[in-house]
FILO-996779 format. One line per 4 residues: number of its first residue (from 1); their letters; for each residue x, y, z of C-alpha. Coordinates in nm, 4 decimals, always signed. Each point is the difference from the previous one (the first is absolute). Layout:
NUM	A	X Y Z; ...
//
This chain:
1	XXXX	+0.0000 +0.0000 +0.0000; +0.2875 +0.2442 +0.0260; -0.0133 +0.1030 -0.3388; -0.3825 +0.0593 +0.0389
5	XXXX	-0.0095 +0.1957 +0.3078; +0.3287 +0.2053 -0.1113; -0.2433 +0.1262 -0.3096; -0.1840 +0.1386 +0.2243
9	XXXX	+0.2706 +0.2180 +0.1361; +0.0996 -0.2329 +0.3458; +0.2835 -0.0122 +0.1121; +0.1823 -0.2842 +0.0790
13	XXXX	+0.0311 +0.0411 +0.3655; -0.3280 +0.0527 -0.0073; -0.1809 -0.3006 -0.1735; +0.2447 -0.2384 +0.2043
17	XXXX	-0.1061 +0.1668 +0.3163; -0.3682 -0.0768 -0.0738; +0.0690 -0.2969 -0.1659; +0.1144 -0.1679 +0.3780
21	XXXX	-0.2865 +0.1553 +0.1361; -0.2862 -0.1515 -0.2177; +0.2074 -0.3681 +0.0129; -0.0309 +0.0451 +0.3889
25	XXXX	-0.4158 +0.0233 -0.0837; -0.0737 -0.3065 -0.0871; -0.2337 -0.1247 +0.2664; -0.1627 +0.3269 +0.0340
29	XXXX	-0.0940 -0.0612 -0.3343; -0.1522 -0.3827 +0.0243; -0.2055 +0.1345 +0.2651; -0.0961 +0.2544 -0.2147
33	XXXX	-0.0755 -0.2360 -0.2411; -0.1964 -0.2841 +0.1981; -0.2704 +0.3223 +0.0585; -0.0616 +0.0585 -0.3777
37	XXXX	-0.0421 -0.3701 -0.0874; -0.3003 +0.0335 +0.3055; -0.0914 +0.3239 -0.1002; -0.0301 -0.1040 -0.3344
41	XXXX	-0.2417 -0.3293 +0.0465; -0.2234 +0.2336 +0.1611; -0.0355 +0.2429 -0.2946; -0.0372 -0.2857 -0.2653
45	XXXX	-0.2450 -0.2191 +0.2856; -0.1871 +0.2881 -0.0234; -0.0098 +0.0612 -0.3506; -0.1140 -0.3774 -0.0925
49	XXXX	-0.2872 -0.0129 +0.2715; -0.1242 +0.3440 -0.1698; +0.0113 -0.1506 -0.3597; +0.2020 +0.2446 -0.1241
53	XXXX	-0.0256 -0.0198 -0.4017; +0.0819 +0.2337 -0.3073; -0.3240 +0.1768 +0.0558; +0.1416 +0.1488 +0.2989
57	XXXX	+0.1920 +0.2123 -0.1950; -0.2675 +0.1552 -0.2531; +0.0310 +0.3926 +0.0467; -0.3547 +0.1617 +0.0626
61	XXXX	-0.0288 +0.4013 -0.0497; -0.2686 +0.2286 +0.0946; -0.1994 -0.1158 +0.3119; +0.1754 -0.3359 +0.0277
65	XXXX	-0.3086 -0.1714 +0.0862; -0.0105 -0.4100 +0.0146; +0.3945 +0.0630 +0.0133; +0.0698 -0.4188 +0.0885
69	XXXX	+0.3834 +0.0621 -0.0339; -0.0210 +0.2682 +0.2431; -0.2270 -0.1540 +0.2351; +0.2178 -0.3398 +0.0009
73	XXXX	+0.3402 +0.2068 +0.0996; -0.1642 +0.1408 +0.2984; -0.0861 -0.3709 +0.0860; +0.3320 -0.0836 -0.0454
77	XXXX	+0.1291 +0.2411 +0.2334; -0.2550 -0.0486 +0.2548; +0.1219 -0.3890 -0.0244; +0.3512 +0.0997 +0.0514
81	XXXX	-0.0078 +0.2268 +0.2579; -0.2775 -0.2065 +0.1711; -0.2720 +0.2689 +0.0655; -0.3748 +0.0106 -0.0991
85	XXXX	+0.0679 +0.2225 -0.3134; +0.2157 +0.2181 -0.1759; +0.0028 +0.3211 -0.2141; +0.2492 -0.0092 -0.2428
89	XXXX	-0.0268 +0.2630 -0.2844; +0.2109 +0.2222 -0.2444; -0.2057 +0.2805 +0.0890; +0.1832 -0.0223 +0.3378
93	XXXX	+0.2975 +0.2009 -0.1119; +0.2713 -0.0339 +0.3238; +0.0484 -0.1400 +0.3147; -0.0972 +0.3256 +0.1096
97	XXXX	-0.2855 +0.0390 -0.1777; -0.0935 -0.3543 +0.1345; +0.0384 +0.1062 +0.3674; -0.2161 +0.2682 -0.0136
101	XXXX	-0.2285 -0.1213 -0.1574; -0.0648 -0.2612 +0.2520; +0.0930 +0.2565 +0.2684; -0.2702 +0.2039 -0.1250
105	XXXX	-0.2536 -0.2799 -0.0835; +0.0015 -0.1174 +0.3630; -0.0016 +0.3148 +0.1852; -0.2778 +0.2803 +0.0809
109	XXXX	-0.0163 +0.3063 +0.1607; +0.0966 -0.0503 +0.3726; +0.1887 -0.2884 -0.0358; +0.3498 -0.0296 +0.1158
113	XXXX	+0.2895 -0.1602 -0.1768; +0.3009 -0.1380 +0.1995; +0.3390 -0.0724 -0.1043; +0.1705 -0.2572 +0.2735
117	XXXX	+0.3764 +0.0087 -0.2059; +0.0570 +0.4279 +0.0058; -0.0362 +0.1917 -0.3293; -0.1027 -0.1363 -0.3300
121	XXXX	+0.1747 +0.0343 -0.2971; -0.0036 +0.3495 -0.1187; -0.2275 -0.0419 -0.2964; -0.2717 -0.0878 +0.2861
125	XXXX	+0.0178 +0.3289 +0.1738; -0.1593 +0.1744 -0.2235; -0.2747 -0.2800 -0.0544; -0.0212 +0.0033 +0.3669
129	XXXX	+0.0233 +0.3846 +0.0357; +0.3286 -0.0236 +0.2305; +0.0472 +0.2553 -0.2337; -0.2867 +0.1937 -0.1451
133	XXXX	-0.1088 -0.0406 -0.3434; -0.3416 +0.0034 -0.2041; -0.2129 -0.2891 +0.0743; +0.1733 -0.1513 +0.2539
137	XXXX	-0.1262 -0.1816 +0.2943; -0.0119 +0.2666 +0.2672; -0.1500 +0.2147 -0.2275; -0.2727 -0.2482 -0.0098
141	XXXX	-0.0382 -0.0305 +0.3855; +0.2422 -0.2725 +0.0495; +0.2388 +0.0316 +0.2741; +0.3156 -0.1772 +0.0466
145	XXXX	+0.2674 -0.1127 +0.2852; +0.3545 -0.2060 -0.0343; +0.1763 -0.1730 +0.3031; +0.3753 -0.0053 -0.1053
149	XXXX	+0.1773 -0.3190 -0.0130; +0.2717 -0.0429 +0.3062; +0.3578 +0.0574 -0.0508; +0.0916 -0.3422 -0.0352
153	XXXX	-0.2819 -0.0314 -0.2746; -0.2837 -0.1890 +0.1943; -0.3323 +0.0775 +0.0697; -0.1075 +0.2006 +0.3024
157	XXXX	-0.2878 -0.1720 +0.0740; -0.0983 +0.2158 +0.3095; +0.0132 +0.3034 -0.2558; -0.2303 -0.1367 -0.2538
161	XXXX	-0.2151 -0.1739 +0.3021; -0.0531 +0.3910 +0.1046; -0.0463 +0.0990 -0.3415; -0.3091 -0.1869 -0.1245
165	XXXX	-0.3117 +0.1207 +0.1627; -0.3721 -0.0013 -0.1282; +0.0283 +0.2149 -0.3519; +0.3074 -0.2038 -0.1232
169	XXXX	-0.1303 -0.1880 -0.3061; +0.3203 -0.1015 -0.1886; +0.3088 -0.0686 +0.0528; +0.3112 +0.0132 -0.2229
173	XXXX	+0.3055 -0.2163 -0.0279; +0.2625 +0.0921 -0.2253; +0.2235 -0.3637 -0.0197; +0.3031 +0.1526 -0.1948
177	XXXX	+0.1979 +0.2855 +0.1514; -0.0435 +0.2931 -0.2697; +0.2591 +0.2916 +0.0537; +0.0146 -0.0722 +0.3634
181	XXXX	+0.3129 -0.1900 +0.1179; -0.2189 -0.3291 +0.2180; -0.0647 -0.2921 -0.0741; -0.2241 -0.1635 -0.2534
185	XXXX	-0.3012 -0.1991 +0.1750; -0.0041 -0.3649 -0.0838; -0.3257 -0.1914 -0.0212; +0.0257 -0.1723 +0.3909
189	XXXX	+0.0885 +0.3713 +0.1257; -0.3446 +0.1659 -0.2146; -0.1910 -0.2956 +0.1320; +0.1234 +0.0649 +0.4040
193	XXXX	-0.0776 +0.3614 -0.0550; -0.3789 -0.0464 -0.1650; -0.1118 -0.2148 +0.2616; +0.1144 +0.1961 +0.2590
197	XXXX	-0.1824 +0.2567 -0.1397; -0.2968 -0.1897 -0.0370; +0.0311 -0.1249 +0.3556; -0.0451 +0.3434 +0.0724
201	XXXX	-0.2786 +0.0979 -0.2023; -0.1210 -0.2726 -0.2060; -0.2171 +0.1866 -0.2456; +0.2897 +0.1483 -0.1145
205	XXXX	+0.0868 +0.0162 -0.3987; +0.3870 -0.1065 -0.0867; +0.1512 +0.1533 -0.3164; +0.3729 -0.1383 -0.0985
209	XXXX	+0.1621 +0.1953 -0.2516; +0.1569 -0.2983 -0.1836; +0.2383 +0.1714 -0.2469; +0.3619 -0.1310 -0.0407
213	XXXX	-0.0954 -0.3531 +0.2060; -0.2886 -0.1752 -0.2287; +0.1922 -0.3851 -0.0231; +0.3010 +0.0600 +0.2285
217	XXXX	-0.1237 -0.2440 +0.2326; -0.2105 -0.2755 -0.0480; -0.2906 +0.1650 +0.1622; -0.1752 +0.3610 -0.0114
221	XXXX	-0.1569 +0.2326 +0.2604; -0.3502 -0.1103 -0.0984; +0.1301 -0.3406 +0.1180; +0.0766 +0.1604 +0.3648
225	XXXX	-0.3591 +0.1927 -0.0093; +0.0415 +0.2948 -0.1639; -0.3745 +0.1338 -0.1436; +0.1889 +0.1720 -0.3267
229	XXXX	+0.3567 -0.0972 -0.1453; +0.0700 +0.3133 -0.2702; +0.3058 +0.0421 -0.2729; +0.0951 +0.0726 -0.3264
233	XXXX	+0.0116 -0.2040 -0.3132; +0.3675 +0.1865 -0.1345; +0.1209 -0.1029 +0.3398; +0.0098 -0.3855 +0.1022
237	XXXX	-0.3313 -0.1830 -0.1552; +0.0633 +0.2062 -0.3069; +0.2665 -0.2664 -0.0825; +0.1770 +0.2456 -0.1706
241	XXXX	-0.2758 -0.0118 -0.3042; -0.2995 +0.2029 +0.1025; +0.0208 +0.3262 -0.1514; -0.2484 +0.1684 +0.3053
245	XXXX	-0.2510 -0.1054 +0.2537; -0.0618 -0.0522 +0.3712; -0.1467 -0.2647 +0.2292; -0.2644 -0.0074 +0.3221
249	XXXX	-0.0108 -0.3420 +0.1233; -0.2317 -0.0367 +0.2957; -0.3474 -0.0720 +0.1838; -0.2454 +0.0165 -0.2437
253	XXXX	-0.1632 +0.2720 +0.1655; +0.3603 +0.2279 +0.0039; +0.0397 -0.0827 -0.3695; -0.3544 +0.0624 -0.1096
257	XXXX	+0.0658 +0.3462 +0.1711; +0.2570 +0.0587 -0.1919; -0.1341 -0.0778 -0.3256; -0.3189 +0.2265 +0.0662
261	XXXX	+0.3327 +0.2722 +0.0719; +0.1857 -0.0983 -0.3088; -0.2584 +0.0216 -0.2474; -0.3997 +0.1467 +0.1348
265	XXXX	-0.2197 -0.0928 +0.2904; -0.2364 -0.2526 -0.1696; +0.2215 -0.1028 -0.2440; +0.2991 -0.1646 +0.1412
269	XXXX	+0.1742 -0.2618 -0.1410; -0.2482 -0.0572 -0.2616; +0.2001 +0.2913 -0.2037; +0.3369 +0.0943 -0.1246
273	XXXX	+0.1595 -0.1635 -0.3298; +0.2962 -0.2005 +0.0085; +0.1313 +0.1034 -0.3542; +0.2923 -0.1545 -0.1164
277	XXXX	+0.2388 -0.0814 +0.3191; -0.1831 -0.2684 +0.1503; +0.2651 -0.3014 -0.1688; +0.3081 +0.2430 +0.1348
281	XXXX	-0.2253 +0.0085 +0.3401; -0.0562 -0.3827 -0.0410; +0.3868 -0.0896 -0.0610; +0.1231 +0.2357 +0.2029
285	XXXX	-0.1594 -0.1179 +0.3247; +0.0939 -0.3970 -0.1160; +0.3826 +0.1405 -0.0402; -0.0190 +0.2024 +0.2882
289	XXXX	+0.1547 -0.2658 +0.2695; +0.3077 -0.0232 -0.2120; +0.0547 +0.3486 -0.0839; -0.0207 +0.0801 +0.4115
293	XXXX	+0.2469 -0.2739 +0.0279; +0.2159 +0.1877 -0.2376; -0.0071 +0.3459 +0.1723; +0.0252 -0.1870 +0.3664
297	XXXX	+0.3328 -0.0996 -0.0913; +0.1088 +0.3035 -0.1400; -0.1073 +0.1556 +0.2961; +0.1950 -0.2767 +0.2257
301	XXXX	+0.3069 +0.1379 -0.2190; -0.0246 +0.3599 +0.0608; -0.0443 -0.0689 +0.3655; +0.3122 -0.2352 +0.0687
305	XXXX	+0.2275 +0.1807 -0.2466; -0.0967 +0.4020 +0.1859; -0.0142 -0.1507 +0.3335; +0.3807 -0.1260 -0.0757
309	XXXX	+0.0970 +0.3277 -0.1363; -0.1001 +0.1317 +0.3595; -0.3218 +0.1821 -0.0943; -0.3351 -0.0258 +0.1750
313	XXXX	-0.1645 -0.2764 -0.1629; -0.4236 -0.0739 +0.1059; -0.0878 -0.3079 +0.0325; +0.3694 -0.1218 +0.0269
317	XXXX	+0.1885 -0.2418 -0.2217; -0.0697 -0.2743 +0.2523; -0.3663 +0.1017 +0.0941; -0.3178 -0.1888 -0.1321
321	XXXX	-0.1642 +0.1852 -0.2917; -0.3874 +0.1056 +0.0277; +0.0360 +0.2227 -0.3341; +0.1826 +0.1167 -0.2908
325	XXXX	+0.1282 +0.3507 +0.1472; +0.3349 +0.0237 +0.0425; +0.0884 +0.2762 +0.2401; +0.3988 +0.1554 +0.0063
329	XXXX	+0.0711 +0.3196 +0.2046; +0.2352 +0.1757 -0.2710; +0.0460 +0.3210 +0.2737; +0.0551 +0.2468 -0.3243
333	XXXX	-0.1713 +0.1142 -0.2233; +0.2842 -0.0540 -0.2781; +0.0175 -0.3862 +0.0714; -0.4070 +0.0024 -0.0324
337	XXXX	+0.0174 +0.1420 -0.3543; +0.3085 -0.2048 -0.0762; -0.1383 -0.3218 +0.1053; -0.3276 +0.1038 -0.2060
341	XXXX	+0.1711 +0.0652 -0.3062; +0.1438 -0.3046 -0.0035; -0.3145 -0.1788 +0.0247; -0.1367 +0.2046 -0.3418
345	XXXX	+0.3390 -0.0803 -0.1594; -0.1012 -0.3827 +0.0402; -0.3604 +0.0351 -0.1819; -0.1142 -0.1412 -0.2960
349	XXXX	-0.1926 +0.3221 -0.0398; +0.1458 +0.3863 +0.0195; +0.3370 -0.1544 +0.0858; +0.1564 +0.3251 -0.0948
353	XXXX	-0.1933 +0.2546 +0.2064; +0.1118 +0.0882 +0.3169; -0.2146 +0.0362 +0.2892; -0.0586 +0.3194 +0.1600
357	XXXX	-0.1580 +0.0787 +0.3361; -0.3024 +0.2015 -0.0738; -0.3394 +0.0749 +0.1948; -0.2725 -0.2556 -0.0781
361	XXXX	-0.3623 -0.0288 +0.1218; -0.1248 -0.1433 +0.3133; +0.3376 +0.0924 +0.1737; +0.1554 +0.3112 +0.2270
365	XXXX	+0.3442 -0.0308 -0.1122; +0.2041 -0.0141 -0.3088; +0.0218 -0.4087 -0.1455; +0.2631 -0.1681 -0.1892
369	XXXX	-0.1859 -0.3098 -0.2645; +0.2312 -0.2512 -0.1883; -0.2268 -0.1796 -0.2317; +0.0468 -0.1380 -0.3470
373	XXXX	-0.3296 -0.1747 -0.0348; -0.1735 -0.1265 -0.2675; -0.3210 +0.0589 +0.2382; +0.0332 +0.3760 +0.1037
377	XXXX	+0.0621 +0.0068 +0.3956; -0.0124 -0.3800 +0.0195; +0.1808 -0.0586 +0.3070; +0.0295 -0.3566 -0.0114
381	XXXX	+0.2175 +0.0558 -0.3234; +0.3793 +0.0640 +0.1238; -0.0455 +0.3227 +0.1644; +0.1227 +0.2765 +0.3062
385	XXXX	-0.0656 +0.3244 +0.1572; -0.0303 +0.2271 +0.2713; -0.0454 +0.2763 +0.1832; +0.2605 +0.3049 +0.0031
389	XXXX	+0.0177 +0.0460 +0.3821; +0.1843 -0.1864 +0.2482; +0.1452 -0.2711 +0.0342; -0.0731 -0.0207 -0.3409
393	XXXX	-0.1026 -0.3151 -0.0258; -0.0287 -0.2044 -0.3365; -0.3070 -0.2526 -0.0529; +0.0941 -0.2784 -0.2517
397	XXXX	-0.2529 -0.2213 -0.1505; -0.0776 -0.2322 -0.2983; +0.1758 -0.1371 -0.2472; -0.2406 -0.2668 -0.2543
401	XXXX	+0.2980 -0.2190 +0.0149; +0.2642 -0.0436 +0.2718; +0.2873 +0.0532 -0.2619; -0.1529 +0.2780 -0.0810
405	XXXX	-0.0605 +0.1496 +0.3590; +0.4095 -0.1329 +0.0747; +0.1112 +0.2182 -0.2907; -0.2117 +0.3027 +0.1062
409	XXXX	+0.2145 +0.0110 +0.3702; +0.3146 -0.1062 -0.1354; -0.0415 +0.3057 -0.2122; -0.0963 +0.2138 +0.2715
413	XXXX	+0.3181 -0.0730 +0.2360; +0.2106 +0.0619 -0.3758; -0.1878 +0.3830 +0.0483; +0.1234 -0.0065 +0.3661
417	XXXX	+0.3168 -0.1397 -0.0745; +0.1239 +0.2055 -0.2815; -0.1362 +0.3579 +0.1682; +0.2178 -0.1005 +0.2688
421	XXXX	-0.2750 +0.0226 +0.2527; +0.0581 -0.3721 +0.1189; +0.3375 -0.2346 +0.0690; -0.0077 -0.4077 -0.0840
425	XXXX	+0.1628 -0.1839 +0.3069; +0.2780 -0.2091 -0.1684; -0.2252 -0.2575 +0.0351; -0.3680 -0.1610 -0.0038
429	XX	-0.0471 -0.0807 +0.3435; -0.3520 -0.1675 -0.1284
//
């Protein structure tokens, strides 16, 4: 491979200092591995007992009445994610968009909305009305509280005991980590937390924003009693193929909700044509386990190789993954851009523009996006950014193949390496 990787501009020094990392990996990997082979019996299970057939993938237009294709994929996903039913549309167009809609769906005027793990991510606050903006949920009488997470990252369960009281309605879990330096939530952590919450008030609706764990582990929050799990299709079930769309899985009564939101009240789910991305929505949810696979050992990568460069690495090389996020505390801004540039200098797609930090909607300070995508803002395509304030923190994801996601760090420590703003031990200490 050296005379591959040295097209790419890497230095020698460089590709064998990775190259002892990634051989140290191995195991990491199988594990990685044995969950996709699981992950991926579920997806086709649930595809065969749903008769999945080329009709599936007709496009309809206009209304999208008697849409079967569309119909059977929420079936699908219900199956998967083991809940009562599941709104899965194109007309969904973000995780964002996703959340709020089954934030907004499920809560009326008075109602309180709690967030047991701190802040949300900052493309929430505005949904929430953290900070204000048209339409959003305080402005509609919806008031909201958070109870931080501890220093250590766990749950302060007398906090959150204090916090729910008789006009909370729903509360939010956010499993990955966002910007925010904690940990991401596995499933057995989500499932300790709902319960405990139900214990204490056991009318209470769970939300889980899903995005960046769907088929991580072998089981989902909806499995540990969440009422709604919510993501993106350009993120994990996307598979890398679906050009747009978002999923509600849930009760049937949360879901139906959130159709009546989505489209009308009175019309539902009965409305809203599939056009022609259903096959890439199809495919890309049967690929899906795989591709996750991919970008979980890219992620394993970035971790082990930062955290033995001495940089703040979260989770840690050694620590058991509950998503794709790979967190690395740069602690300057010029290593943030660096490291992102090297990520767009590994994409198939505008390989030759360099990333820029720039202000972008839904967030208070400037952001830094690598992304050569072939779906825009696909983030479970090789990609990395961040926020320009400190400790300027980097958050790697994706990769559609784990060669791919390797090539996209080993690139990014070449941008460190040759800016001078890292040093290689003499050695791999893998």
């Amino acid at each position: 491979m050296t005379g591959i990787y040295s097209a790419f501009g890497v230095a020698p020094e460089v590709e064998h200092y990775c190259g002892a990392i990634a051989a140290s990996l191995q195991e990491r990997f199988a594990q990685a591995d044995a969950a996709a082979e699981i992950n991926q019996a579920r997806v086709l299970r649930a595809m065969q007992e749903n008769r999945v057939d080329a009709a599936c993938f007709y496009g309809t237009t206009g209304y999208g009445y008697d849409d079967a294709g569309r119909d059977t994929l929420e079936r699908v996903y219900a199956a998967v994610f083991h809940t009562e039913a599941a709104l899965v549309r194109p007309q969904l167009v973000c995780g964002t968009h996703a959340l709020a809609v089954a934030l907004g769906a499920n809560l009326l005027p008075g109602d309180e909305l709690l967030s047991p793990v701190g802040k949300p991510y900052d493309t929430l606050e505005e949904v929430i009305g953290i900070r204000p903006s048209p339409c959003s949920l305080a402005e509609y009488g919806v008031s909201y509280r958070q109870v931080e997470l501890l220093p250590d990252g766990s749950f302060d369960w007398e906090g959150i005991r204090g916090a729910i009281n008789e006009r909370t309605k729903l509360i939010t879990i956010q499993r990955s980590k966002g910007y925010a330096m904690r940990p991401t939530l596995s499933v057995a952590q989500i499932g300790e937390l709902i319960s405990f919450c139900k214990s204490c008030r056991p009318d209470v609706l769970v939300m889980v924003d899903n995005c960046y764990g769907e088929f991580v582990e072998t089981t989902e929050p909806s499995d540990a009693g969440a009422d709604m799990v919510v993501g993106s299709l350009i993120k994990n079930p996307g598979g890398g193929l679906a050009p747009i769309g978002g999923y509600i899985c849930g009760t049937r009564a949360c879901v139906e909700r959130c159709a009546y939101r989505l489209s009308a009240p009175g019309l539902g789910q009965e409305v809203g044509a599939s056009l022609d991305v259903k096959t890439a929505l199809y495919q890309g949810f049967f690929m899906a386990p795989v591709t996750v696979a991919g970008a979980l050992k890219g992620a394993i990568f970035a971790a082990r190789l930062y955290e033995s460069l001495g940089f703040r690495v979260l989770p840690g090389g050694e620590e058991h993954r509950h998503d794709i996020i790979q967190a690395i505390e740069l602690g300057s801004p010029e290593r943030l851009v660096a490291f992102c540039e090297g990520i767009q200098a590994a994409a198939p797609v505008d390989s030759y523009v360099r990333p820029v930090p720039a202000p972008m909607p839904g967030y208070d300070s400037d952001v830094i996006m690598a992304a050569g995508a072939f779906v825009q803002g696909s983030s479970i395509e090789l990609s990395a950014d961040g926020p320009l304030r400190p400790p300027y923190s980097v958050y790697f994801q994706g990769g559609l193949t784990w060669y791919h996601a390797k090539l996209g760090i080993i690139m990014s420590l070449q941008r460190l390496y040759e800016k001078g703003l890292v040093t290689l031990p003499a050695r791999a200490d893998g």
